[in-house]
Structures are given as C-alpha cells and as structure tokens.
C-alpha positions as CSV (number, residue, x, y, z in Angstrom):
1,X,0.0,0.0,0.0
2,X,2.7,2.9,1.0
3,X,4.7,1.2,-2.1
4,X,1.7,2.7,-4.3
5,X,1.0,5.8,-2.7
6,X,5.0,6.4,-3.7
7,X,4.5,5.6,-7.1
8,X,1.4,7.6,-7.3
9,X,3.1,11.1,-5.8
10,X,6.4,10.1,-7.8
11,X,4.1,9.8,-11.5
12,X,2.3,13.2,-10.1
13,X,5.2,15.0,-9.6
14,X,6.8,14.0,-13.1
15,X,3.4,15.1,-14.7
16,X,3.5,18.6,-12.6
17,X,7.0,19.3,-14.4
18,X,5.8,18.3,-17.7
19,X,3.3,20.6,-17.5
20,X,4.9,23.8,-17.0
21,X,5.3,26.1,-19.9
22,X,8.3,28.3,-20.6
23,X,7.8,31.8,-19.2
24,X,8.5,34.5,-22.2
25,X,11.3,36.5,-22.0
26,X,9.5,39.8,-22.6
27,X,5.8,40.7,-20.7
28,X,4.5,41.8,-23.7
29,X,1.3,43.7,-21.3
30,X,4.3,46.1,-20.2
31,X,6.0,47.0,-23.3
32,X,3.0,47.7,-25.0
33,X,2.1,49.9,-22.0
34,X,5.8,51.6,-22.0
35,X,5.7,52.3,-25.5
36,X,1.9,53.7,-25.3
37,X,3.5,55.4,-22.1
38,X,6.3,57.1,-24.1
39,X,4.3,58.5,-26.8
40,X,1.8,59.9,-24.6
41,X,3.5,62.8,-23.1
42,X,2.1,65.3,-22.0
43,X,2.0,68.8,-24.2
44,X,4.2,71.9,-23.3
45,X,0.9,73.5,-22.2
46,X,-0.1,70.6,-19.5
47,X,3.5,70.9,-18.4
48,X,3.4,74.8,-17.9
49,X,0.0,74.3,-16.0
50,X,1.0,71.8,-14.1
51,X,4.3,73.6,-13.5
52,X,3.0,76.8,-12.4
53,X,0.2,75.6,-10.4
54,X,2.6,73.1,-8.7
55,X,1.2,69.6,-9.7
56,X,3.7,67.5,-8.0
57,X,4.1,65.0,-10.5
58,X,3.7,66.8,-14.0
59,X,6.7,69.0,-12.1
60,X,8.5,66.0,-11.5
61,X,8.1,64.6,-15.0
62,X,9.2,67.9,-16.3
63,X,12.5,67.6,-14.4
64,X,12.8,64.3,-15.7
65,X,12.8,65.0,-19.2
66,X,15.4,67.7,-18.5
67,X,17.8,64.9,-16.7
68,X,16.8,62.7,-20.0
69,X,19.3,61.8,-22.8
70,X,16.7,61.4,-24.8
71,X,16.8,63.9,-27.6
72,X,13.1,63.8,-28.1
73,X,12.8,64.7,-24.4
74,X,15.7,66.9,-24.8
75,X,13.7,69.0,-27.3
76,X,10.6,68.7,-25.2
77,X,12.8,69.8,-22.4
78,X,14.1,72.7,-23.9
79,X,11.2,74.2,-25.1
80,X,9.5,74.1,-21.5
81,X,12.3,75.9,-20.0
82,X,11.8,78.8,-21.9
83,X,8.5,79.1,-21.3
84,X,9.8,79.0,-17.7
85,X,12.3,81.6,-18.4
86,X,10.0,84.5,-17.2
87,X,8.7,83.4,-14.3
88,X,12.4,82.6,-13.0
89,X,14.9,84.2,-11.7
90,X,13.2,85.1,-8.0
91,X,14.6,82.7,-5.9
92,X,17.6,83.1,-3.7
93,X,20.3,80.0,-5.0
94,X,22.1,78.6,-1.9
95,X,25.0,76.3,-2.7
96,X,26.6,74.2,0.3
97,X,29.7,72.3,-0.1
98,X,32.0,70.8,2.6
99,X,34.3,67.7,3.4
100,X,32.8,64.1,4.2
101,X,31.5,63.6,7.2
102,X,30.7,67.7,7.9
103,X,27.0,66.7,7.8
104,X,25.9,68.7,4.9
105,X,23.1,66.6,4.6
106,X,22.2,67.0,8.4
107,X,22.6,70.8,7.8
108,X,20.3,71.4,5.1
109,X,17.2,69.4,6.6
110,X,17.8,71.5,9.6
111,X,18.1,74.3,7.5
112,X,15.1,73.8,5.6
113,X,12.6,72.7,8.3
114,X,13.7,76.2,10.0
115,X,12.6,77.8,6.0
116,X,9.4,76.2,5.5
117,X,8.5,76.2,9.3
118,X,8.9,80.0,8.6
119,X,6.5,80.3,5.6
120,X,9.3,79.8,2.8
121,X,9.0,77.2,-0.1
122,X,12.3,74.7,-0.9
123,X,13.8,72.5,-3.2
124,X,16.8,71.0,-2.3
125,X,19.3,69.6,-5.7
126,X,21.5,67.0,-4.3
127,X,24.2,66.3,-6.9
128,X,24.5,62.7,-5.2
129,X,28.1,60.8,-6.2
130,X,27.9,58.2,-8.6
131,X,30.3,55.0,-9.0
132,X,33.2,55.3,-11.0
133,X,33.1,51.6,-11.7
134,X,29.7,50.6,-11.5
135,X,28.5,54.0,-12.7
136,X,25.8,53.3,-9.8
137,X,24.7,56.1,-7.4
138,X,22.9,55.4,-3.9
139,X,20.8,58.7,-4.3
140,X,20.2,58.1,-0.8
141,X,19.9,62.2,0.2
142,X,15.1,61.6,0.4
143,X,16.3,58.7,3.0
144,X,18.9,61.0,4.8
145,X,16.5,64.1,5.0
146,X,13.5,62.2,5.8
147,X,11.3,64.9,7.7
148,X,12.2,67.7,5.0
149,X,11.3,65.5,2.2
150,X,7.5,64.7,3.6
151,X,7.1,68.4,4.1
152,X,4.7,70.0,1.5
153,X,6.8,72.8,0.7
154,X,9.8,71.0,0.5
155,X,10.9,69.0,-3.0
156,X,14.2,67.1,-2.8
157,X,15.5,65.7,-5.6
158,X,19.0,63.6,-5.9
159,X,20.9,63.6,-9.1
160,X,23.3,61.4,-10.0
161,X,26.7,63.0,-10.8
162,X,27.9,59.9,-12.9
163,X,30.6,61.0,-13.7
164,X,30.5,64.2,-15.9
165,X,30.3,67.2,-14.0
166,X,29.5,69.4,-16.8
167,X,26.4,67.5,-17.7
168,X,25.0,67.7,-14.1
169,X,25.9,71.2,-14.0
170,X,24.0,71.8,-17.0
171,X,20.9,69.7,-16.0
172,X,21.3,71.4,-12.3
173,X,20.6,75.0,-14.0
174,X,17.6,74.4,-16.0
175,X,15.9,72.3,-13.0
176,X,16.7,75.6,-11.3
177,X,15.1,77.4,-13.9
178,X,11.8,74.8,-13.3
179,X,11.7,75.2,-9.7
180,X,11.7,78.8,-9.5
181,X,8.8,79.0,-12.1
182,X,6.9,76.3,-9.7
183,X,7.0,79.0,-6.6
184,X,9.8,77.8,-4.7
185,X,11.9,80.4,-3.5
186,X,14.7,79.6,-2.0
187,X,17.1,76.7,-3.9
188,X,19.5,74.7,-2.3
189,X,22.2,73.2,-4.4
190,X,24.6,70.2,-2.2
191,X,27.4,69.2,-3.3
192,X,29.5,66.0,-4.1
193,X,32.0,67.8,-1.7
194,X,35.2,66.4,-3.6
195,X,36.9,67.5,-6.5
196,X,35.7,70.2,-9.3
197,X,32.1,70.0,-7.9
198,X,32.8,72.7,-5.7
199,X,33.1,75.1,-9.1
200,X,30.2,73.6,-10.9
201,X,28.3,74.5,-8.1
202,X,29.5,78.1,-7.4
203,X,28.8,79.1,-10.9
204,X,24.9,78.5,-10.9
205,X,24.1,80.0,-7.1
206,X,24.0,83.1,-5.3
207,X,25.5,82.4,-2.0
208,X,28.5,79.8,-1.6
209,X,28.4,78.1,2.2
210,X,31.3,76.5,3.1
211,X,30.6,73.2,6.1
212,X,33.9,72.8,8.3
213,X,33.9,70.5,11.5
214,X,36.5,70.8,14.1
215,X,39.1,68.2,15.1
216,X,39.8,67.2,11.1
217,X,43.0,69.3,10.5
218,X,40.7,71.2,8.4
219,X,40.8,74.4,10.6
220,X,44.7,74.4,10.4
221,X,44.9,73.8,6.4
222,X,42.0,75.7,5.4
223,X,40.7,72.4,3.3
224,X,42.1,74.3,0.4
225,X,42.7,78.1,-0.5
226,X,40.8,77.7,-3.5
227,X,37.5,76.8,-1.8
228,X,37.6,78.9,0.9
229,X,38.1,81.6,-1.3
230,X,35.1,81.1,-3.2
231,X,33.0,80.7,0.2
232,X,30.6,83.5,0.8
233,X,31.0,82.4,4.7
234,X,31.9,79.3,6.8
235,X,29.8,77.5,9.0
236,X,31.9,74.9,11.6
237,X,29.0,72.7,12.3
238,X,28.4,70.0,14.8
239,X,29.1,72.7,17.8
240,X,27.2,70.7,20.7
241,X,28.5,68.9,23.7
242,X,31.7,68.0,24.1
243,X,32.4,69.6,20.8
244,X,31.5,72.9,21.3
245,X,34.4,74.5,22.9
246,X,36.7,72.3,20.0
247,X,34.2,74.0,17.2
248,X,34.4,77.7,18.8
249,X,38.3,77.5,18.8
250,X,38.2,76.0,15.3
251,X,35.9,79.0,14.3
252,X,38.9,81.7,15.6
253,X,40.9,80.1,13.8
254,X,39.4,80.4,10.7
255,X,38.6,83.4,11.0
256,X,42.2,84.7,11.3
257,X,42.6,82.5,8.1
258,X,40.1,84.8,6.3
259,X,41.4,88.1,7.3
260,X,44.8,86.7,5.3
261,X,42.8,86.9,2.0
262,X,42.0,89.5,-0.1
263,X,38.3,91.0,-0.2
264,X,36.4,89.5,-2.9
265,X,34.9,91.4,-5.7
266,X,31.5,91.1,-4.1
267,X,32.9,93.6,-1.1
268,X,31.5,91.4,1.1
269,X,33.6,89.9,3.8
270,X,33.0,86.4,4.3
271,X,32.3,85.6,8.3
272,X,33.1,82.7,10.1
273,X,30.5,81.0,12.5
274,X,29.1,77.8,14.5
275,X,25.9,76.1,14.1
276,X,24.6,72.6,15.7
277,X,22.7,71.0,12.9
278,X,21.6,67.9,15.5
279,X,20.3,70.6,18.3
280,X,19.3,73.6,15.7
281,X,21.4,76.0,17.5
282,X,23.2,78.7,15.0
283,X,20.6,78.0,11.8
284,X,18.6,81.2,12.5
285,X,21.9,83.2,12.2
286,X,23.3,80.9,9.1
287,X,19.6,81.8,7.4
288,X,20.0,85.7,9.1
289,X,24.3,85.7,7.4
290,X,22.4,84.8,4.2
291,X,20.1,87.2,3.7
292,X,22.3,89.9,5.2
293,X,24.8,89.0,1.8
294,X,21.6,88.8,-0.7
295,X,20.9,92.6,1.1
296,X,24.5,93.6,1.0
297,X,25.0,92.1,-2.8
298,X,21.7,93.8,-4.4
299,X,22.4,96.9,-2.6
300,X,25.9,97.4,-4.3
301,X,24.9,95.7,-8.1
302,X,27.2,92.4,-7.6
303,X,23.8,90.2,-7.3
304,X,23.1,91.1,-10.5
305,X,26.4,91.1,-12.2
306,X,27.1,87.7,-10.7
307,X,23.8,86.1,-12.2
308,X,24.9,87.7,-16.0
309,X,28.1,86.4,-15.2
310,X,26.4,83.0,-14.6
311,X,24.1,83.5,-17.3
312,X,27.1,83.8,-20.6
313,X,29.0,80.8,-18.7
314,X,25.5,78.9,-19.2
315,X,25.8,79.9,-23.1
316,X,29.2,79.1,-23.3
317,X,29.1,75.6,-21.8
318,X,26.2,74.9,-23.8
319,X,28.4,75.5,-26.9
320,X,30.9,73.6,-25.9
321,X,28.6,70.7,-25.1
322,X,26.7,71.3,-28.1
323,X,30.4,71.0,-29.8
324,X,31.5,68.0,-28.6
325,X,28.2,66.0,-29.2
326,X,28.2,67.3,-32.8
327,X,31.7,66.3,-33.2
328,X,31.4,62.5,-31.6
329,X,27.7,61.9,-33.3
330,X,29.5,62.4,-36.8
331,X,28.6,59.2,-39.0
332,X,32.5,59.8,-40.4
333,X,34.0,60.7,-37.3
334,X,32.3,57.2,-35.5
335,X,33.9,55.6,-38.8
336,X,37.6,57.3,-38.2
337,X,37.8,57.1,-34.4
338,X,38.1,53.7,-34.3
339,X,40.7,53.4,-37.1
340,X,43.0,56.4,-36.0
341,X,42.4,55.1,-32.1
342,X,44.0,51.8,-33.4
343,X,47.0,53.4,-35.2
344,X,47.4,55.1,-31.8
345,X,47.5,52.1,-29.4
346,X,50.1,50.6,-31.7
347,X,52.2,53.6,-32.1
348,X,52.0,54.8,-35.4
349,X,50.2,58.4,-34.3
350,X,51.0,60.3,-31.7
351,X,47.5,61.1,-29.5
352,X,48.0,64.8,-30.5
353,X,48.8,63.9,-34.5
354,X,45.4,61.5,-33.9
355,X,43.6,64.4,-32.8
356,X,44.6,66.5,-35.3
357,X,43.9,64.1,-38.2
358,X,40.4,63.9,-36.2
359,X,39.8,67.5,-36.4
360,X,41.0,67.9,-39.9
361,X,38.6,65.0,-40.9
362,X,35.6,66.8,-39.3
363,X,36.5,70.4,-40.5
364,X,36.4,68.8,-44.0
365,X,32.8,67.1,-43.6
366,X,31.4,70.6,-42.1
367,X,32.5,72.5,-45.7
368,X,30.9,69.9,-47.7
C-alpha cells in the first residue's frame, strides 16, 4: 500500500513538471504599456499648468525630461524651460559644499525645516556621487532628510553626478530654472563635496556656504585656498556637547585664516560662524548671514552682475557641449575614431597627430 502511494506522488510530480510552460522573455502587457506610455506625453501647455500651479508629478516629469538623454525629451525639455524663463529668476540660489563627514546633509534638513516652518517654499538639488566603476549612485539624500522631504513645501531631488560634471551642472541650471517657475523660493544646491564639484556649483548660485567641523585638520589647512576663497561664509558645524568648545576655537581660527585673504569682488567679507545642525542652534543666524549678503550684494549691483556672469558661462558651456556632441555623433568621425584610435595604441600616431587628423577629418565634412 505505501509502495503505491509512492509511485502515485512520484508519477504526479513528473506530470506537474511536464506541464509547466516556458515563461517568455519579454511581458509583452508592459511594453506595450511603456511604449503607449512614451508616446503619450504630456504637451508643453499641460507641463506649464501643471508647473506653475505646482502639480507634484507633471513637475517632477518635467525635471525628468530635463535629466533625460533622450533627444526627443531633450527638445521637449528645452522648449519648457523657456517658457519657464519669465517666471524665473526670483529665488535666492544657496550652494553648500564641505568635506565628508561635515554633515551637509544634516545641515540642510535642519536648515530647511527652520525655512518652511517660517513660511518659505524649498527644493533642495543634491548632486549625489555616482560609482566610478559601476557607474551606480545610492541617491540616498530623500532617506537622509527624511522629515524635510514629507514636508509639503519641501521638493528634494538627488541627481546622480555619474561622472560628468559638466552634464549635471547643466541639467542642475535648467531644473533651477523649473523650480523657480513652480513658486519655490529659496534653492539649495549640495554638493558631491570632492573635486571640481565645488566650481560647478558656485557658478549656478548666489551664495556659496562652506561646512567645516573641528578636530579634522581642516581648521589648520583651510581644506584648500581655492575653496575657501570662493566661500561667501563658513559655517563649523556640529558645535554641541563635548564639541562645542573644539568647534568655537576651530571658528577663531578660521577666521584669522580669512582676514589673510583679499576681499572679494563682491565687497562682502565672508564671516566665520558655529551652528549645531543635531540641536538647531546657530541655523537662524546661518539663514540671518544669508540674507544679510543677498541685502548687501543687491544693494551694491554684484547680485546682479554675478547672475549675468552666470548667465554667458550657461551659453558658453552649452556650446561647448553642443560641440562635442556634434563632433562624436559624426557618422565619419564614428567611422575614423576607431581606425585612427587603433594606429594610436600601436604607435603609429601620436594622441596629439590623432587628434589632429580627427579634427581635420571633421572640418572637412562641415564645408561639404
């Protein structure tokens, strides 16, 4: 009897396995709805409405298209951000760089929930660091500022830096541009904090804040001259507890480092301060040092001479951009690259005769 109850689960099973059919590769139910998806986008107008009266997710679609590599989106992209054009340009652009661990992230959720608890309307662009191998990015900044980001006059948005400054500095600008037409009025741009993401930053924002901690050297080296220099004022954060007499000494110290440097061509003399992003102490006066500079900056004509300057470095990266993609899209130059690169890596060009012969190639197909 148990010898034929085996056989009859053992035939059973073998039947079971027989019977299962191969899964297909594709679920055809979802591409149809992604392609039916993609060619259903909204029109510039919906986007404008939906922009200007702040419908979350038409706004976030719009951002999206900008951040796209699309060129269809790209071209749909473009022509909503100059419709956005005139009602930009009336927020007040915060950038905020400093070195790992400094709690930038810390700062600017305690920063923002002392804006909008005070009436103000923020959007925080966190230029988040992506992978150099895996070309991966955690975009972890929603998770790090999680009370800010369920605010209803907060928007946080992580962008990954992958690896091309330039292009995030590019797509940073015109999400700008879409924010400010959206109502928010005060822009926070974070920084990678290493490298030349310092600079991309500074050239799209009105005021530069510069995050020190004490106890890292940092107060001693000044980081580097370079950054300081472009800091509109320093904040040593993380002034509580034990850490508050190291983080007022640290502060002296910088600020003896800043009288060594010459006045910048704002007029403004960049202060030195301490703030507690954990306990909240020292953000009302980081917020007060702010506006004091907007004041100081529109007052003498710099504000607005800083945002032209920012303005023709906008029209002059997007030539250069517009440059290289022309150049490296080429049908002949595709064709050429790979045969001239091979020369190269054997060591019958040099990389500059290469580049040359490249150029020449592509100045030729132009006059044709």
């Amino acid at each position: 009897m148990k010898k034929k109850h085996e056989k009859e689960s053992f035939d059973s099973a073998l039947k079971v396995q027989e019977g299962i059919p191969q899964p297909p590769v594709l679920n055809e139910t979802a591409v149809t709805r992604f392609k039916r998806t993609r060619k259903q986008l909204p029109s510039v107008e919906a986007f404008m409405e939906g922009i200007l009266n702040f419908n979350r997710t038409l706004f976030s679609q719009a951002i999206t298209l900008v951040e796209s590599a699309l060129p269809e989106h790209q071209a749909l992209a473009q022509e909503i951000i100059a419709r956005c054009l005139p009602h930009a340009g009336k927020s007040v652009r915060l950038g905020v760089t400093g070195v790992p661990g400094a709690g930038k992230s810390t700062f600017i959720e305690a920063l923002g929930t002392y804006l909008t608890g005070n009436g103000h309307k923020l959007a925080v662009l966190a230029i988040d660091p992506s992978s150099s191998r895996s070309k991966g990015s955690i975009l972890g900044d929603k998770t790090r500022m999680e009370g800010l980001s369920t605010h209803p006059n907060a928007f946080i948005r992580p962008s990954p830096s992958a690896g091309s400054l330039g292009g995030v500095a590019r797509k940073t600008r015109e999400t700008i541009i879409i924010c400010e037409a959206a109502g928010f009025d005060t822009i926070i741009v974070e920084t990678v904090g290493v490298g030349q993401s310092e600079i991309a930053v500074h050239s799209m924002v009105d005021f530069f804040l510069l995050l020190m901690i004490s106890g890292a050297g940092d107060e001693l080296q000044g980081i580097k001259r370079g950054i300081m220099e472009m800091a509109d004022a320093i904040a040593v954060n993380k002034a509580d507890g034990d850490n508050k007499s190291r983080a007022q000494i640290a502060c002296t110290q910088i600020k003896n480092a800043l009288h060594l440097f010459p006045l910048p061509e704002s007029g403004w003399s960049p202060p030195a301060i301490t703030c507690s992003s954990l306990m909240g102490d020292g953000i009302p006066g980081v917020w007060d040092t702010i506006t004091e500079y907007i004041r100081f900056t529109q007052t003498n004509g710099y504000f607005r001479l800083k945002r032209q300057q920012q303005s023709k470095q906008i029209m002059i990266d997007s030539i250069d951009q517009r440059l290289h993609d022309h150049f490296y899209l080429n049908p002949e130059i595709k064709t050429a690259l790979r045969q001239i690169e091979h020369k190269m890596l054997a060591d019958q060009v040099t990389p500059y005769q290469a580049a040359a012969q490249l150029l020449e190639l592509y100045f030729r197909a132009m006059g044709k």
